[in-house]
N, C-alpha and C positions, 0 to 999 in steps of 0.2 A: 291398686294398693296405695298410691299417693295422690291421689285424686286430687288431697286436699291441700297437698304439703307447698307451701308456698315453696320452700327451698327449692324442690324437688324438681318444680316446673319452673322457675327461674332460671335455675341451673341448665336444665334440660334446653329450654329457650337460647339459651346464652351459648350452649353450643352447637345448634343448630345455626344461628346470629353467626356466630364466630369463623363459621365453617363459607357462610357469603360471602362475607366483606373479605377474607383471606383470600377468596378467589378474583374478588376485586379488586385485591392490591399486590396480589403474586407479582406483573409486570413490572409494577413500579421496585420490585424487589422489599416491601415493607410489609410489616407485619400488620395487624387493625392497630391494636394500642399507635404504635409508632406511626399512620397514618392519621388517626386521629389528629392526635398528639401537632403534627405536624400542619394538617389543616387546622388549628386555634392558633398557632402562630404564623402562621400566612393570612389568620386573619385580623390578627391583634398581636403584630409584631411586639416584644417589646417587654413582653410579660414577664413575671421571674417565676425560677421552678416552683417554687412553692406554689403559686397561683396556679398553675399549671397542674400540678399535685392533685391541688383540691378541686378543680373543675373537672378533670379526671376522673373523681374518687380513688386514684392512689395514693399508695404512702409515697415519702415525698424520695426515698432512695428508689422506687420503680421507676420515677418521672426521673430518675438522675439517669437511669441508667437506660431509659429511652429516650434521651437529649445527649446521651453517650453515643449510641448508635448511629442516631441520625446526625451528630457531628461528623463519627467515622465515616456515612456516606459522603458528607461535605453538604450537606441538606442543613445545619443550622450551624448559629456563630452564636458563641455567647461573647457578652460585652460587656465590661463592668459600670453597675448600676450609679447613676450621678447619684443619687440621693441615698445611697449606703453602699462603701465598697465592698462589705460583706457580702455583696450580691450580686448576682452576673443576673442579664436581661438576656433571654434567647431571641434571636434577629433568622428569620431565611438568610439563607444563604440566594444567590442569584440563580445556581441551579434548582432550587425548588419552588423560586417564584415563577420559573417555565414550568412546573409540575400541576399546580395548582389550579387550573381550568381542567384538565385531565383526571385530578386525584376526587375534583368533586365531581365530574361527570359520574367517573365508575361508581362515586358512593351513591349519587340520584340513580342509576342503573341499579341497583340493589334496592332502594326504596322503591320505584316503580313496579318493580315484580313484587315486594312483599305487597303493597298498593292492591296491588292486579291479583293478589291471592287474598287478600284478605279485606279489600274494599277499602274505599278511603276513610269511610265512618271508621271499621274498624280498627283500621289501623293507627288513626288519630286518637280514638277513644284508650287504643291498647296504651300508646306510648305515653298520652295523657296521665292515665292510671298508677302506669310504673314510674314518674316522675313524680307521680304525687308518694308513691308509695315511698319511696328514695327519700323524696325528704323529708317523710316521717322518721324512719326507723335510722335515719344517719343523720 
């Protein structure tokens, strides 16, 4: 019936996606958003939410309010920005830079099986597609 519906199979994708990476990051106690989220700043300390927001594709109070969380964990530190104090820069914390070999292992552990299910062409080509698609239509 939706054979054709972009939404549909997005969607559909997105929680099948969602249901992985969740099982890759149960241990760590994190959700995907907030693991993501959490490896762009272990890899680019320093960022501010906003930017974080937008690389994301969140609005910028989702990204508050998973930079809320992972502070509650003690997973990140904000620190007020030299260059406008209207702005905090989110820093790891020392407990999540011990995380970070671990949190990208399990996320490569979830790419190698879709890999392995869907061939590397595929897989490249798929995620290709949908980034191009992304930054059409946003």
């Amino acid at each position: 019936m939706f054979e054709s519906c972009l939404y549909f199979n997005t969607t559909s994708l997105a929680r099948l996606l969602e249901r992985e990476w969740s099982k890759a990051f149960r241990p760590f106690g994190l959700t995907p958003p907030q693991a993501f989220l959490l490896r762009m700043v272990l890899g680019e300390p320093g960022r501010l939410a906003h930017e974080l927001a937008a690389a994301l594709t969140v609005a910028r109070p989702t990204a508050t309010r998973l930079i809320d969380g992972l502070e509650e964990k003690g997973l990140l530190e904000r620190r007020p920005s030299p260059k406008d104090g209207r702005e905090w820069e989110i820093h790891p914390s020392a407990s999540a830079t011990k995380l970070r070999e671990d949190l990208n292992a399990a996320s490569a552990e979830v790419t190698r099986r879709l890999r392995g299910v869907l061939g590397d062409e595929g897989f490249d080509e798929t995620v290709s597609r949908l980034r191009s698609a992304r930054a059409v239509v946003g």
